[in-house]
C-alpha positions, 0 to 999 in steps of 0.5 A: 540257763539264762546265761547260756542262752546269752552266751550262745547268742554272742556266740552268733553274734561274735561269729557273724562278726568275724563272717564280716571281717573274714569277708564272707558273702552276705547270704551266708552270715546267718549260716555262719552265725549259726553254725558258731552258736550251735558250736558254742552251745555244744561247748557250754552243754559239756562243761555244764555237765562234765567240766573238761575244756579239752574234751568239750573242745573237741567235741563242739569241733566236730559238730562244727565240722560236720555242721560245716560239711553240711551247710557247705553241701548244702549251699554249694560253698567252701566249707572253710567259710563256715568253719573258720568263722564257726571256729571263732569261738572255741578259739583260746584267746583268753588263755593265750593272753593269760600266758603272755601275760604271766610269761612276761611278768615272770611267773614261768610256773602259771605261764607253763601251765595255762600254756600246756592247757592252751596247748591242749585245747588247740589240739582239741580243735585240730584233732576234731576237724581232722576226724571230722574231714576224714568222714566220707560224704555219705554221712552227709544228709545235704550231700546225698540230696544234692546227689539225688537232684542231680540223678533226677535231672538226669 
């Protein structure tokens, strides 16, 4: 339990992190620190509960698909702002180093194999941003405010 809640708090550190790296505007680090957390606590739920990498990947995706859309309705700001840095962590970095590293010392069997499971995941993370753009805006609760203040000062 506790672990967890460190993990997700890096998450939301290591997200602001890459926000300031990535060069976000100031007023959005919190949202994106957020948005990296809540996307990395999904991730960690689904493993604790259902040990699947590909599926807790995609799953945490499109949360953080559609946390994004929301903050990027809500803040009036590009929804590649929250999602890249929110991304951060499902990112496979590990297992693409663990298959540099095997390939290179010669061990081709271990190296396929963390490669196809790197390679899954990476899917994972492309299939579920994808779903999550193709939703339409009116499944967005920010999206049908921001249409409703604009009908009111009409």
């Amino acid at each position: 339990m506790i672990n967890g809640l460190f993990q997700t708090l890096a998450g939301f550190l290591g997200t602001i992190s890459f926000a300031i790296l990535f060069e976000v505007p100031r007023r959005y680090y919190v949202h994106c620190g957020v948005i990296g957390a809540c996307g990395w606590f999904i991730y960690l739920v689904i493993m604790h509960f259902w040990v699947a990498p590909v599926t807790a990947t995609f799953i945490a995706s499109l949360a953080l698909i559609y946390l994004s859309r929301e903050a990027s309705f809500a803040l009036k700001a590009p929804v590649t702002i929250f999602l890249i840095c929110g991304i951060f962590c499902l990112v496979p970095g590990v297992g693409i180093y663990n298959f540099t590293y095997n390939f290179f010392i010669g061990d081709s069997i271990k190296a396929a194999q963390i490669g196809i499971q790197v390679l899954k995941i990476a899917i994972a993370i492309a299939v579920g941003i994808t779903v999550g753009y193709e939703l339409s805006p009116k499944f967005f609760y920010s999206y049908h405010k921001m249409k409703k203040n604009k009908n009111s000062l009409s």
